[in-house]
C-alpha positions, 0 to 999 in steps of 0.5 A, spaced: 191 911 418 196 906 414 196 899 419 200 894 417 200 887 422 203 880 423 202 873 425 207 869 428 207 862 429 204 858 424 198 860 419 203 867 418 200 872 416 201 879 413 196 884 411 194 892 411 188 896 413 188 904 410 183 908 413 178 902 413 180 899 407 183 892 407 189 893 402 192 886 402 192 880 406 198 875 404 199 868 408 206 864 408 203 859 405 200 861 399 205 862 393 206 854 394 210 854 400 208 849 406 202 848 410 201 852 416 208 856 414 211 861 419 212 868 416 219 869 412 223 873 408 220 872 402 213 874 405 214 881 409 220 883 402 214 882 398 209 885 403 214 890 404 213 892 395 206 892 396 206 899 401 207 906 397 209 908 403 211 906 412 204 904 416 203 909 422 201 903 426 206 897 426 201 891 429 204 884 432 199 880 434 200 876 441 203 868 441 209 864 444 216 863 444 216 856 441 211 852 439 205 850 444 201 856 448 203 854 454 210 857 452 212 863 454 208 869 451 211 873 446 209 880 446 201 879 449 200 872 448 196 867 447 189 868 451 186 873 454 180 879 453 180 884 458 186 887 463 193 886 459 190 884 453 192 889 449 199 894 449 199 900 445 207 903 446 211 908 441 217 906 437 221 905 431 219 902 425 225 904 418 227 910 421 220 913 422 216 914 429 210 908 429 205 907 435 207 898 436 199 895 437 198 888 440 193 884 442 193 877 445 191 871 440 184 870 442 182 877 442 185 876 434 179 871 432 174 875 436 175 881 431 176 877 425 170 876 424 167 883 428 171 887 423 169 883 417 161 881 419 157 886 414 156 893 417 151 895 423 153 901 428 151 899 434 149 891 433 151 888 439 153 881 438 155 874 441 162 872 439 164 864 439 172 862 438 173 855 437 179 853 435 186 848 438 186 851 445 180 856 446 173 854 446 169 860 449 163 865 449 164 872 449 159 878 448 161 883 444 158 891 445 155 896 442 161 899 441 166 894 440 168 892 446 169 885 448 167 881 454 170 874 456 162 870 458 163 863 459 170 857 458 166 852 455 171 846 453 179 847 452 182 844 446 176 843 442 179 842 435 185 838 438 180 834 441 176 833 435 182 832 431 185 826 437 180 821 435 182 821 428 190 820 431 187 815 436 184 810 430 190 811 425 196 807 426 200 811 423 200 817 428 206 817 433 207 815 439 208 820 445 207 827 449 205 834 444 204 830 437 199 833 432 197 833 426 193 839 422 189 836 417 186 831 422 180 835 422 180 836 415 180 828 414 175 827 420 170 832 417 169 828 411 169 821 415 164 823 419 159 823 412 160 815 413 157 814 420 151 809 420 145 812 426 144 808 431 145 810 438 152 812 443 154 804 446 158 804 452 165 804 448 163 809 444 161 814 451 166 812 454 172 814 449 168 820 447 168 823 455 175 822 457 177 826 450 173 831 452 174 832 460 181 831 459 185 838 459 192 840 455 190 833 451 196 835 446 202 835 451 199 831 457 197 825 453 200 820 450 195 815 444 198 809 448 195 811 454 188 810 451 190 803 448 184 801 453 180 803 447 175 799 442 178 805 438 186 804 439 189 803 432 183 801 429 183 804 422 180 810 420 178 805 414 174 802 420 165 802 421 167 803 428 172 809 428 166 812 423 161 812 427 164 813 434 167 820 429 159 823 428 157 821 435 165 824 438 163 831 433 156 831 436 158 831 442 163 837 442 157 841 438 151 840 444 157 841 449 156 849 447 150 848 444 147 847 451 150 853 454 148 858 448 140 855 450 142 857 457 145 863 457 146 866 450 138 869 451 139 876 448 137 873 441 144 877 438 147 875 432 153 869 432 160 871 430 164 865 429 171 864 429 178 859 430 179 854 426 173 850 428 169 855 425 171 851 418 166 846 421 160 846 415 156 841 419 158 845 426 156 851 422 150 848 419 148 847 426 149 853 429 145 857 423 139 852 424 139 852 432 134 859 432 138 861 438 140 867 435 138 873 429 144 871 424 150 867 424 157 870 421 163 865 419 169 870 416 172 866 410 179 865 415 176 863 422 181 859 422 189 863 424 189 864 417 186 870 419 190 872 425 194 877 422 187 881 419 184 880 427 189 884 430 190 889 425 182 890 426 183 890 433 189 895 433 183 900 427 178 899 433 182 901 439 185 907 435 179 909 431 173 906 435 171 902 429 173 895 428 168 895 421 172 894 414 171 894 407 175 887 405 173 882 399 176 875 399 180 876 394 186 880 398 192 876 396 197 877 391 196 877 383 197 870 380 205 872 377 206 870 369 213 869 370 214 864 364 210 863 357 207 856 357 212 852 351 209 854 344 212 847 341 207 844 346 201 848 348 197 853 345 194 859 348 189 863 346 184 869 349 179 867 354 172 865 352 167 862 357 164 858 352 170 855 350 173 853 357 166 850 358 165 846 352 172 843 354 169 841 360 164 839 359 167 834 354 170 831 360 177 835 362 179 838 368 183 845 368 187 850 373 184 856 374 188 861 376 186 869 376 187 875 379 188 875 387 189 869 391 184 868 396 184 869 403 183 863 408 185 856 406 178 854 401 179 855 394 173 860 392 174 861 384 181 864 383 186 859 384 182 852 383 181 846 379 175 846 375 172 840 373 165 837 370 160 835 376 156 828 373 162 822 374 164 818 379 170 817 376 171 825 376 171 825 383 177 819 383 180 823 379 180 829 382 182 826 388 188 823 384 190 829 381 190 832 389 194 825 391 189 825 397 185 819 400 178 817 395 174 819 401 175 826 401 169 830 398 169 834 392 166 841 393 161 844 388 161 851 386 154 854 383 151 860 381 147 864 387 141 864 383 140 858 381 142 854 387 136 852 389 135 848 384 142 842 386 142 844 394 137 844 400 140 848 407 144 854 407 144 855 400 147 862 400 155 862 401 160 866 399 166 862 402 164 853 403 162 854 411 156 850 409 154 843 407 148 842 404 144 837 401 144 836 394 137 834 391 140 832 383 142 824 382 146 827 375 151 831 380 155 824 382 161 828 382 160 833 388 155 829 392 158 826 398 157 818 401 151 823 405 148 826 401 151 833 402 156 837 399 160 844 401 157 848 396 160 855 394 156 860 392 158 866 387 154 873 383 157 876 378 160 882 383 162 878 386 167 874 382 165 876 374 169 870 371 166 865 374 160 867 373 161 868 366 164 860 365 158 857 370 152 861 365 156 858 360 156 851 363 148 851 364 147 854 357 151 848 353 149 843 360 142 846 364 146 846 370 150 852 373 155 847 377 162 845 377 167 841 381 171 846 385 177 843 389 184 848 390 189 849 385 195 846 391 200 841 391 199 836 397 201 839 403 203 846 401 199 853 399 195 856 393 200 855 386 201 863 384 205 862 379 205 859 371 212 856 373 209 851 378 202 851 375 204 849 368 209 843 372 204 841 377 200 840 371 204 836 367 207 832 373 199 831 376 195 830 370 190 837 368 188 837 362 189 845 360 189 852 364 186 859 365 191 864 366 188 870 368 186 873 362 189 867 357 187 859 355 192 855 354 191 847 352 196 841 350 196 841 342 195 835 339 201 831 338 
């Protein structure tokens, strides 16, 4: 069975599954195309150039007709589990009879990460969705059926994010305004916090946030000018610390019902765009409450297209488990040759890249399939050398992003232990760790912490390779790894764009996929 599912909204997605097997997973806003894009021409013509032949299942995973949840509901919708959560009708797909699969959105993200936890027939599981509206527990059966427990909190990413947009002068005034990145930017400002405990400004602030419902279309930031926070500057001590205590406050909302009620000691699924919280995942793997904790590298809508397509498998087949690898996307495109008058090119050679590194430069790294979700994870990032400061203000600048923005490292598995304490094996930047070497400046956080990604050779051979490579010439098998993207837009896949970004932004050489290509001396 061939089934070939799309996402609408934003985060558009296109993937297709054959017989359990993920053929590819393409988002819109890979190929360097704008943040959060919808699907487009360009996506379903290059999807459509992918297949050998029509899907027997086409799945369109339920959203709205326009921009808010709250909209009227397209196919399926947006929430719901049980009754109504899913429609099975025939129909036409390129003049071949097909079966039309949807599912609401929320049932997207509960099997996204059912289909993509490892394989164990029969495993019952909890499920946690934890994104801009949903924030509910679930438990899932022995054979794949999902039942609704517990509506925890609504709107639990937009709310986290709201602190941010309340402190921030630059955010608009008015009903139904949000910004994406917020959490992102939150998450890294929270390391900044200092202890103490919550004042009566701060909890005042924080419960009104939290037990306001539909925060995003019902409230307006000028509403809130009562608080000490109102503009404040994210810059401010103030707004940093009320921004740890607010993202604490969000975890023990769940946290205290998973005590109560979640007893079983199943295993944790998690998914929704929350699920790219690495303290809340941290906290989550060392609560004890259940026997393991899984978090799909696209937790967040990025995977919403690959939910339902597993959901639409699980409701044919009775299966929802997949054979996937991160790196689903599209090959890195060579569409020109770098100028021979101002670059030389020559073959690959780990220790060569190394060498190069370590004396200083920063490189792209493009190779192979792009990977799924929004982290870079060692096939379309910039490499660079882990032991500066001044590499990480570089790094920061080459991304035109804000310097407090973290760099995250990526190391060999194996030796892991050796730079972090805490969840020391992760395959997909879920985690924060503590790093327990003062040479690695560069990917230490204001904390202490870092977002480390862990890779084997099966799992990513070239990496690998350049990490043993480094630790032969350096003693440590860590690089900083941040993703190979211009601001606001998804992954570069392409020579064109990375050869320009480059000039434009400053790398000093690029590793395209099998090749070495470096400045020639002037």
């Amino acid at each position: 069975m061939l089934i070939l599912s799309m996402k609408e909204g934003h985060d558009g997605g296109i993937v297709a599954i054959e017989d359990g097997k993920l053929l590819f997973a393409l988002e819109s806003e890979k190929d360097n195309y704008p943040r959060y894009d919808r699907i487009t021409g360009e996506l379903m013509a290059r999807a459509a150039g992918m297949l050998d032949k029509q899907p027997d299942v086409v799945a369109l995973g339920g959203w709205v007709k326009g921009e808010f949840s709250v909209e009227p509901p397209s196919r399926t919708g947006y929430f719901g589990v049980g009754e109504g959560a899913i429609s099975d009708e025939a129909g036409r797909f390129f003049g071949k009879d097909v079966r039309y699969f949807s599912s609401t959105h929320e049932r997207s993200h509960i099997y996204t990460s059912l289909g993509m936890a490892p394989a164990a027939p029969g495993q019952a599981y909890y499920s946690l969705v934890w994104e801009g509206n949903i924030g509910d527990f679930y438990r899932i059966d022995e054979r794949g059926e999902a039942t609704h427990l517990k509506h925890v909190l609504a709107d639990p990413g937009a709310k986290y994010a709201y602190l941010f947009a309340l402190a921030d002068p630059g955010f608009p005034l008015g009903k139904g305004k949000f910004r994406f990145n917020d959490a992102g930017k939150q998450m890294a400002l929270t390391g900044f916090a200092e202890p103490g405990p919550l004042t009566p400004d701060e909890q005042k602030t924080i419960d009104f946030i939290l037990d306001r419902d539909g925060i995003i279309l019902g409230l307006s930031k000028e509403e809130m000018s009562w608080s000490h926070l109102y503009n404040a500057g994210v810059w401010s001590q103030e707004y940093r610390n009320a921004a740890a205590k607010h993202s604490q406050a969000i975890f023990n909302r769940f946290h205290d019902y998973a005590e109560k009620n979640l007893t079983e000691g199943l295993p944790l699924l998690i998914s929704g765009g929350c699920g790219l919280n690495c303290d809340w995942n941290r906290l989550w793997r060392e609560s004890g409450l259940f026997s393991s904790v899984f978090v799909p590298p696209c937790p967040n809508d990025s995977g919403s297209a690959l939910g339902t397509a597993i959901d639409a498998q699980w409701f044919y087949t009775g299966q929802a488990t997949i054979d996937w690898d991160v790196y689903a996307g599209e090959n890195f495109v060579e569409d020109v040759i770098p100028d021979p008058v101002k670059y030389e090119t020559r073959p690959l050679v780990a220790s060569e890249v190394a060498k190069y590194i370590k004396d200083g430069n920063i490189i792209g790294w493009a190779r192979g399939r792009y990977e799924m979700g929004p982290r870079a994870l060692g096939n379309r990032s910039i490499l660079a050398a882990p032991f500066t400061v001044d590499t990480t203000v570089r790094l920061n600048k080459i991304k035109r992003r804000e310097e407090y923005r973290p760099i995250a490292p990526i190391a060999l598995e194996s030796d892991a232990p050796k730079w972090f304490v805490g969840s020391v094996q992760d395959p997909y930047m879920l985690y924060f760790n503590h790093v327990t070497s003062d040479e690695l400046k560069a990917i230490t956080h204001v904390d202490g912490t870092a977002r480390t990604q862990t890779v084997t050779r099966e799992r990513n051979a070239g990496i690998t390779d350049l990490l043993e490579a480094f630790r032969e010439q350096t003693g440590f098998s860590v690089l900083c790894n941040t993703s190979l993207n211009n601001n606001g837009r998804g992954f570069l896949n392409r020579t064109s764009d990375l050869i320009e970004y480059g000039e434009t932004y400053g790398l000093d050489g690029y590793v395209i996929n099998d090749t070495f290509v470096t400045p020639r001396s002037s």
